[in-house]
C-alpha positions, 0 to 999 in steps of 0.5 A: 017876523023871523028875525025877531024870533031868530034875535029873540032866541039868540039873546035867550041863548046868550042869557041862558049861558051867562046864568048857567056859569055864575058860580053858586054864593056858598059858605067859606066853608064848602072851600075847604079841601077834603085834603087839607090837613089842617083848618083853624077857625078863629073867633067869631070877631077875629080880623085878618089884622087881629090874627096876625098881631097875635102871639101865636101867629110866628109858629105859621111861618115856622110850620108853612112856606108862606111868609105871614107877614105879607098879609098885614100889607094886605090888611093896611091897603083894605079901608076897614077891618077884614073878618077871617073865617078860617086859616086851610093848611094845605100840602104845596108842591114841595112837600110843604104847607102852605096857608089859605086865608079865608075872610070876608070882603066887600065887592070893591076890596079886589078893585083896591088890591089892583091899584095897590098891587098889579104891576105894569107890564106884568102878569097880573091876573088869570082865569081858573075855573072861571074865577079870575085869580089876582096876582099881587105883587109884594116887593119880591113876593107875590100871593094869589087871591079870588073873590067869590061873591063876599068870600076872599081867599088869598094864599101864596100858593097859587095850588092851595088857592086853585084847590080851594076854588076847585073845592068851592065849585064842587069839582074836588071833595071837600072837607065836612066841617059840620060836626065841628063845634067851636071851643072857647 
């Protein structure tokens, strides 16, 4: 009889630590960094694609260190549109900004992204915050992403990206986007 309690109670301290680290499904928005100088949200139907086909677009590279066109590699790979919430500028380690994409995705995106992107013999991926940040390897380039529940954040700084998550997790203050109202 003992030992069923003893193995009762260690399955239960088991569950009981696998529940308290999931990390609660919030809104793209609660990843915003307080000190993100810079979020632009596009329209409500706005693709990853969409974003990077407009006219505006080239002004990003010219005002961020990342190079925007390596996200349309990424869009090619997905198997159907990618929904953009929302574009963070965020200050990199060189005094620069840097861009975090922030979108929608099915659970089997990453999964996607692995076959098309991970290297052998490489440092594909680490754990940050309990998130699991993606290393894609782009030619000589890489961009970091994390999926949290259907939020996808990808950058090419990997401390905009950790900003983001820290700023999701509520272990950094975030920016209040409740007041903003979206112009047409």
């Amino acid at each position: 009889m003992n030992t069923f309690k003893a193995a009762g109670f260690f399955v239960f301290t088991i569950l009981l630590l696998a529940s308290c680290s999931d990390i609660p499904d919030r809104d793209w928005s609660d990843a915003v960094p307080e000190d993100a100088p810079f979020v632009i949200i596009p329209n409500e139907a706005a693709s990853l694609n969409s974003v990077l086909d407009a006219s505006h677009t080239p002004l990003l590279d010219d005002i961020t260190s990342s190079a925007v066109q390596l996200l349309s590699r990424v869009d090619s790979t997905a198997q159907s549109p990618i929904p953009l919430n929302a574009i963070t500028l965020y200050p990199d380690a060189d005094n620069q900004l840097a861009i975090v994409w922030m979108a929608q995705a099915s659970d089997r995106f990453m999964e996607r992204m692995q076959n098309n992107f991970y290297l052998d013999f490489a440092q594909n991926k680490y754990s940050f915050k309990n998130v699991k940040i993606h290393i894609l390897h782009l030619g000589d380039r890489r961009l970091f992403a994390a999926q949290l529940h259907d939020d996808l954040f990808i950058s090419e700084s990997s401390l905009a990206l950790e900003e983001t998550i820290r700023a999701y997790t509520g272990s950094h203050a975030r920016a209040n986007l409740s007041n903003i109202t979206p112009q047409a």
